[in-house]
N, C-alpha and C positions, 0 to 999 in steps of 0.2 A: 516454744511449743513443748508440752507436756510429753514424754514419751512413756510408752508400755510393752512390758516382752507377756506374748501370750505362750503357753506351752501346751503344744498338740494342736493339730489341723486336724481334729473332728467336727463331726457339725456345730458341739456347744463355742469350740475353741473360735472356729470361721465366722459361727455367728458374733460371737463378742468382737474380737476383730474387726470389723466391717462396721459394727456400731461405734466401737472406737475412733474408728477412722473417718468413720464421717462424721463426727465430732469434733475432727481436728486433731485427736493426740497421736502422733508420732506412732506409729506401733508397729511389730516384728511378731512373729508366729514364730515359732522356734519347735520344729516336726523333727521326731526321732527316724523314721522309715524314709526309704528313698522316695514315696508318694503321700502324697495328701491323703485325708479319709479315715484315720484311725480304722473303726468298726469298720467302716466306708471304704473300706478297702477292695483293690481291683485287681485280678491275675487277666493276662491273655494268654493264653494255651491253643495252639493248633488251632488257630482261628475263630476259637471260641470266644465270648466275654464271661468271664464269671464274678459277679459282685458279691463280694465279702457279705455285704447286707448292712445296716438295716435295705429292706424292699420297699417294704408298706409306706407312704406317702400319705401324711393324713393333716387336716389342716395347714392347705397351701397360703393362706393367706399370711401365716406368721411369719415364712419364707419369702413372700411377697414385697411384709415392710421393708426388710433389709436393703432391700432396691430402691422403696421408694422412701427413704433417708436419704437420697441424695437425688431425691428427681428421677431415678431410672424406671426401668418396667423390667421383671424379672425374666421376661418371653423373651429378652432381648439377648441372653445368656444359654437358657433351658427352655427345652418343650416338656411340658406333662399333660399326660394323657388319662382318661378316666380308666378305671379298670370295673368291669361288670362282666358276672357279679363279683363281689368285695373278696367274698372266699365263695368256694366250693366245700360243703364238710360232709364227708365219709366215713361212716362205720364198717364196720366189720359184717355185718347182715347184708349189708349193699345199698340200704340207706341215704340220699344224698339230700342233702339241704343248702340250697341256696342262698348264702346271705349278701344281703345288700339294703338301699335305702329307698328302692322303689316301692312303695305302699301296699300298692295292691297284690302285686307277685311276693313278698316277703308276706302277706298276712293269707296268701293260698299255701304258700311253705310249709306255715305254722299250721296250719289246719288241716295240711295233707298228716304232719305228727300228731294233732290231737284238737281238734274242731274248740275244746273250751278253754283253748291256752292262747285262742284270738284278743280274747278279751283281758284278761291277765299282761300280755304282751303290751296292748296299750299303758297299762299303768303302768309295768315296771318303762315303758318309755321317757310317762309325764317325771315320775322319780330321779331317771337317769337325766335327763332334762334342768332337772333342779340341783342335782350336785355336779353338772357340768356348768352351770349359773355362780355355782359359790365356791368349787372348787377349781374350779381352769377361767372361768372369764374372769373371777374379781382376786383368789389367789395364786394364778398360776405364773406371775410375773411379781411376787411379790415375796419379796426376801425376809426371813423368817432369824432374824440376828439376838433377839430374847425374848424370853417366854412372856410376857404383855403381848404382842403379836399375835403369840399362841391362842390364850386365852381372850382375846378379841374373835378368833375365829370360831372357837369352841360353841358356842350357842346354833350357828350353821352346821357343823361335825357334829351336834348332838341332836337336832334336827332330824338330819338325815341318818342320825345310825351308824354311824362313821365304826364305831367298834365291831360292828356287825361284817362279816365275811363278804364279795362280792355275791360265792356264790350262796349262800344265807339269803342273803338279797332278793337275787333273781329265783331263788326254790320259792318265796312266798309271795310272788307274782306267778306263778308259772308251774306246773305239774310234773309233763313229760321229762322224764330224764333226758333223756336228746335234746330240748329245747333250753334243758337249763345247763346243760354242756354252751350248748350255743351261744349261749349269752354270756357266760363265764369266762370261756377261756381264754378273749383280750389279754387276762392279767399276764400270762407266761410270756407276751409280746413284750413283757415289759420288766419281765422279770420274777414276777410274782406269782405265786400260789392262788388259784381261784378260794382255794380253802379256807385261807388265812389275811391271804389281801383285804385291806380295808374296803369297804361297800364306797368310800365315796371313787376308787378307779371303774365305778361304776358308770362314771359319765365318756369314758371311751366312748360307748354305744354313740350317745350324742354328739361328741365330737367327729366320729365318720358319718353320722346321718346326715349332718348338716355340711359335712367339709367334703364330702366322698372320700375317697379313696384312690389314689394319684403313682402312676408309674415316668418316671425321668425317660426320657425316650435313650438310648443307649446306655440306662443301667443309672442305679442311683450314682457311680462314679462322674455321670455326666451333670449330676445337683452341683459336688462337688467341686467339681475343675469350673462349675458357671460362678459358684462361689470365690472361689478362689479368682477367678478372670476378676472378678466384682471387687475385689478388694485389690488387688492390687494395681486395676485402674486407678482408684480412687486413693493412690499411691505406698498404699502398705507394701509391707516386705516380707515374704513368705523365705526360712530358710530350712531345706529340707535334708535329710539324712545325716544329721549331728546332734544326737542326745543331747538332753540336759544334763548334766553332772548333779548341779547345787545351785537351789533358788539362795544364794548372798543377801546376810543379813546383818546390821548392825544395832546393837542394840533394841529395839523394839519395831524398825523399819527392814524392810526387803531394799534391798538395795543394785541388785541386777542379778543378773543369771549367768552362769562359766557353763559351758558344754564340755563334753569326754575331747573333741578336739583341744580342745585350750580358749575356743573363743570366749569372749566376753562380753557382755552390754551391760554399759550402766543404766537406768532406767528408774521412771518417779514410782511405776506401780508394775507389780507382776503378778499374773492368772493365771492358774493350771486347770486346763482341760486334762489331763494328764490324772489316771490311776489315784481316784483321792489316797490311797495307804501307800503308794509310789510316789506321793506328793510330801505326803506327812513322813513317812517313816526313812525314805531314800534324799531325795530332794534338802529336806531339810532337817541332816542329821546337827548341824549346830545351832540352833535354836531350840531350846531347855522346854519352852512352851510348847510348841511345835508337837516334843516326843511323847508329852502330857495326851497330848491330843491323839497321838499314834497311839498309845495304851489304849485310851479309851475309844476307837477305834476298832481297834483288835477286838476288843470283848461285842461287837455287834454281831448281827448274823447277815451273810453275804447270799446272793442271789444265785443260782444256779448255774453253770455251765451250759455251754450247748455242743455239739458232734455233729458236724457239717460236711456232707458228703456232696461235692462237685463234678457233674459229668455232663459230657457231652455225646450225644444222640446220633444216629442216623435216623431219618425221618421227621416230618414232621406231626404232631398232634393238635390239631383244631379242636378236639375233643377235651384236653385238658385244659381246664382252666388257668388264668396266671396264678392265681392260689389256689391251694387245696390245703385242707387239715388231714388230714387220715388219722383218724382215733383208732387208739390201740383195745382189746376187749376189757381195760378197764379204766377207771378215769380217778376217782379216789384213791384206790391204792398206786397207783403210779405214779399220783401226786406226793403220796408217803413216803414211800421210796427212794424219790428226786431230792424230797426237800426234808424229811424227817429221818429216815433211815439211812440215809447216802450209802442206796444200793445202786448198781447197775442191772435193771430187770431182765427178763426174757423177753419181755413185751416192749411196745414204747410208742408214741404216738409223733407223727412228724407233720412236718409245716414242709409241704413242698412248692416249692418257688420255678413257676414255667415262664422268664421272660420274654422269649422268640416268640410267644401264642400274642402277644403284643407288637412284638419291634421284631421282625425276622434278624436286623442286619447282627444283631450280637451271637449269630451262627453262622458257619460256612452255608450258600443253599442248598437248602435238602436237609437242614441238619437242625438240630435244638438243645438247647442249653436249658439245665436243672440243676436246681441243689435241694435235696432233701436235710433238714434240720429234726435233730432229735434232742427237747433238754437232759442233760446227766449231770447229776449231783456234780457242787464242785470239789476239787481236788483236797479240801478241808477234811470234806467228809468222805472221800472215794479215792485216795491215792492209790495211784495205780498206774504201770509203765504204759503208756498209752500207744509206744512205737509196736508194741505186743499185742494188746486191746484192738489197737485202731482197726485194723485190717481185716478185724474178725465183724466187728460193729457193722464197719462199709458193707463186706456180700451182706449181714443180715437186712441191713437197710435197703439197698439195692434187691435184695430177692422181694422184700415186702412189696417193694414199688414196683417190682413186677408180678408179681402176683395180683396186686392189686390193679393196674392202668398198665402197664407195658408189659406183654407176656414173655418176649424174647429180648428184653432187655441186655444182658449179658452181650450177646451177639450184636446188638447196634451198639456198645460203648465207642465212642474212639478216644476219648481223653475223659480221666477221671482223677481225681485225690481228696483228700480229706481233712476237716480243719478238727482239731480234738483241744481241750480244755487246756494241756501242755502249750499247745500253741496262744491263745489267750494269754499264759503267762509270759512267754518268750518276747513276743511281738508287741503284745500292748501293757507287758508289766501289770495286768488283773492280776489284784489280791485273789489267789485262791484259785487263779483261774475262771474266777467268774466273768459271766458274760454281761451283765448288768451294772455290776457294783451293790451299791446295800439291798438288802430285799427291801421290796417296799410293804411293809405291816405298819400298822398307826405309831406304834411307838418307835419308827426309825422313818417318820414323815415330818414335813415341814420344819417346826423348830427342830426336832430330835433327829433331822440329818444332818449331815455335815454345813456348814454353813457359808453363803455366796463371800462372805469377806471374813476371814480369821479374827477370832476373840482378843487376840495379843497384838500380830500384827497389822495396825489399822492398812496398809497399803499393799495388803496381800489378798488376794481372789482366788475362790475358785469357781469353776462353774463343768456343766457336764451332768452326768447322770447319779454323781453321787451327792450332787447336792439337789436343794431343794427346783424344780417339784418331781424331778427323779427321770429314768430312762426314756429312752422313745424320742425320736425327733422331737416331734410339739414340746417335749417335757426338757430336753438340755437344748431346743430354742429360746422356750422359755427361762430355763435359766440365766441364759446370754441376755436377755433382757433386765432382769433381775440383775443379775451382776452387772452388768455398765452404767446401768441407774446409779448404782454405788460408787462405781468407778467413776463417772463422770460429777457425782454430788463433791468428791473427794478431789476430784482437782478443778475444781472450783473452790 
């Protein structure tokens, strides 16, 4: 039997793993943190639950196969539940818009903001439509190893405009400035600039129209642990709280992985879900090729950070949605700021996260659990002591959220703390602190990301969000798809 060491229990890692294994190769997940989850990560506090995040659940079906790769049904592990509507989004005037994929009430939405962006709406759909056809159903599982690949897709990328901005995009379907926020700002879920992201993350829209929008009933931690149960039924080995030191290399092959304990496995192939520049630059400081790869690396541009403020509530809110956006009074320049000028603003716009308006049990009764998320430049471009910063960030974030939905917020806290871009680096070894890994712009996509199997070492993988087709669940599921195909081509 063939064996494989995976590194990091995130969803890219668990996903490959599990396809591994029901293939028959031998394989071992090898987790830095005392729990499963990377990103996915889970505190309990004073009877609270708070998930690290990702939230948003979108195309259950990709989650599905991993189950049934061996005969099972995924409901047999996780419940998911629909969430409606998809978000709730809030301006600053008092504004709300509804988003979701029921027809008729998303097309009164659109015409409560602007009766002729009815019509506009439909096309930019049939659009989004089509580069979710060319870009997620025929490329999103499909590994991008040299530029022939590339340029086989190019004809579909040039089709649809691929060099053109999302929201470029969505402005010449669409008028209202609030409706073409709406349709844009997917990209920051994933990492990316509405400004500057390529138009083909344009088929987000399509991928929740058609998939909805899906909450884990005890918190994305409970995808997680159903994963993980999933695989190590099917006899895998999960070992958790002992870093990897150094992926071992001989010659032109990987040859097993030594952790900060001393442990070792030897092994035919190894995969890092793990920090692609904590992969390349730490991991594999003896390997010549390897630091080739870390240079050029370095010189790309990384994704954003995010400033996650968790607390829990007295009371409950039926009124607040499980999502909410809260736009801050501007939307271009705070895109600038984030991603060009690596400011920290005044203003800022946050993704708030209510999962008790779903599942009460992830709060004491009576009680509810939130985290409001604000992106801030990464640490590249904003260095800065965040044990200073942080606490000043939290009340401004906390007042906004009450000002805006909870007036006497302050007074119901009973447990709260906060995750800052410092943390990012500590915990999950982010280059830069980003929350993402590469940004995703056309020329740091498909071929020109990091790639599912190394140029040098043929029996080296990686997969996750910094390889191809980039962050988001669907996107490092898909890569775990992408990379096992390889993995499994390769030991055979």
């Amino acid at each position: 039997m063939k064996r494989a060491a995976v590194i990091g229990a995130g969803f890219g890692g668990l996903a490959l793993a599990i396809r591994l294994q029901s293939a028959g190769i031998e394989t071992t997940i090898i987790e830095a943190r005392d729990k499963p989850g990377g990103r996915a990560y889970v505190w309990e506090k004073d009877g609270f639950v708070f998930d690290a995040g990702p939230t948003v659940i979108t195309d259950p079906d990709c989650l599905r196969e991993l189950w049934a790769l061996s005969g099972r049904e995924m409901d047999e592990d996780v419940t998911l539940k629909p969430v409606m509507p998809f978000y709730r989004l809030n301006w600053p005037d008092g504004t709300n818009f509804d988003y979701s994929n029921d027809e008729p009430q998303l097309a009164a939405e659109i015409a409560k903001l602007d009766p002729a962006d009815v019509d506009g709406y439909r096309r930019f759909l049939e659009y989004s439509a089509g580069v979710y056809r060319e870009g997620y159903e025929k490329l999103g599982h499909v590994a991008f190893l040299d530029f022939a690949t590339m340029i086989k897709a190019a004809p579909a990328l040039a089709k649809y405009q691929a060099w053109r901005s999302v929201y470029s995009i969505v402005s010449s379907f669409v008028k209202n400035e609030k409706l073409r926020e709406a349709l844009s700002f997917h990209t920051l879920l994933v990492g990316g600039n509405p400004m500057t992201t390529s138009a083909i993350y344009a088929l987000i829209h399509k991928l929740e129209k058609d998939g909805g929008v899906w909450f884990a009933m005890g918190g994305t931690n409970r995808l997680i642990a159903g994963m993980v149960k999933h695989f190590e039924r099917l006899g895998g080995t999960l070992r958790l709280a002992d870093p990897v030191a150094s992926i071992d290399t001989l010659g032109d092959r990987a040859t097993g992985v030594t952790t900060q304990s001393g442990w070792h496995l030897d092994c035919d192939m190894v995969a890092s879900n793990a920090d692609i520049m904590h992969s390349y630059r730490d991991l594999l400081k003896g390997s010549r090729s390897a630091q080739r790869t870390r240079a050029s690396l370095e010189r790309k541009s990384y994704s954003p950070s995010l400033f996650v403020v968790h607390f829990g509530v007295k009371g409950t809110w039926p009124g607040i949605p499980h999502h909410m956006i809260l736009f801050g009074p501007r939307y271009k320049g705070l895109l600038d700021d984030i991603y060009r000028h690596g400011v920290l603003a005044e203003d800022f716009s946050l993704y708030l996260h209510h999962p008790t308006v779903t599942d009460p049990s992830m709060a004491p009764e009576g009680h509810s659990t939130f985290y409001a998320l604000a992106p801030v430049p990464h640490q590249g471009k904003f260095p800065v002591d965040w044990k200073e910063v942080g606490p000043i960030l939290e009340k401004r974030i906390l007042d906004e959220v009450g000002r805006r939905l909870i007036p006497d917020i302050h007074d119901r806290i009973v447990t709260k703390f906060h995750y800052a871009p410092s943390d990012f680096s500590a915990d999950l070894n982010a280059h830069l602190g980003s929350a993402f890994s590469l940004e995703p712009v056309l020329l740091q996509s498909a071929y020109f990301r990091a790639h599912n199997r190394d140029d040098h070492i043929p029996n080296l993988f990686f997969v996750g969000a910094g390889t191809h087709p980039g962050a988001g669940i669907p996107g490092v599921v898909g890569s775990a798809k992408a990379t096992a195909r390889l993995m499994l081509e390769g030991a055979r």
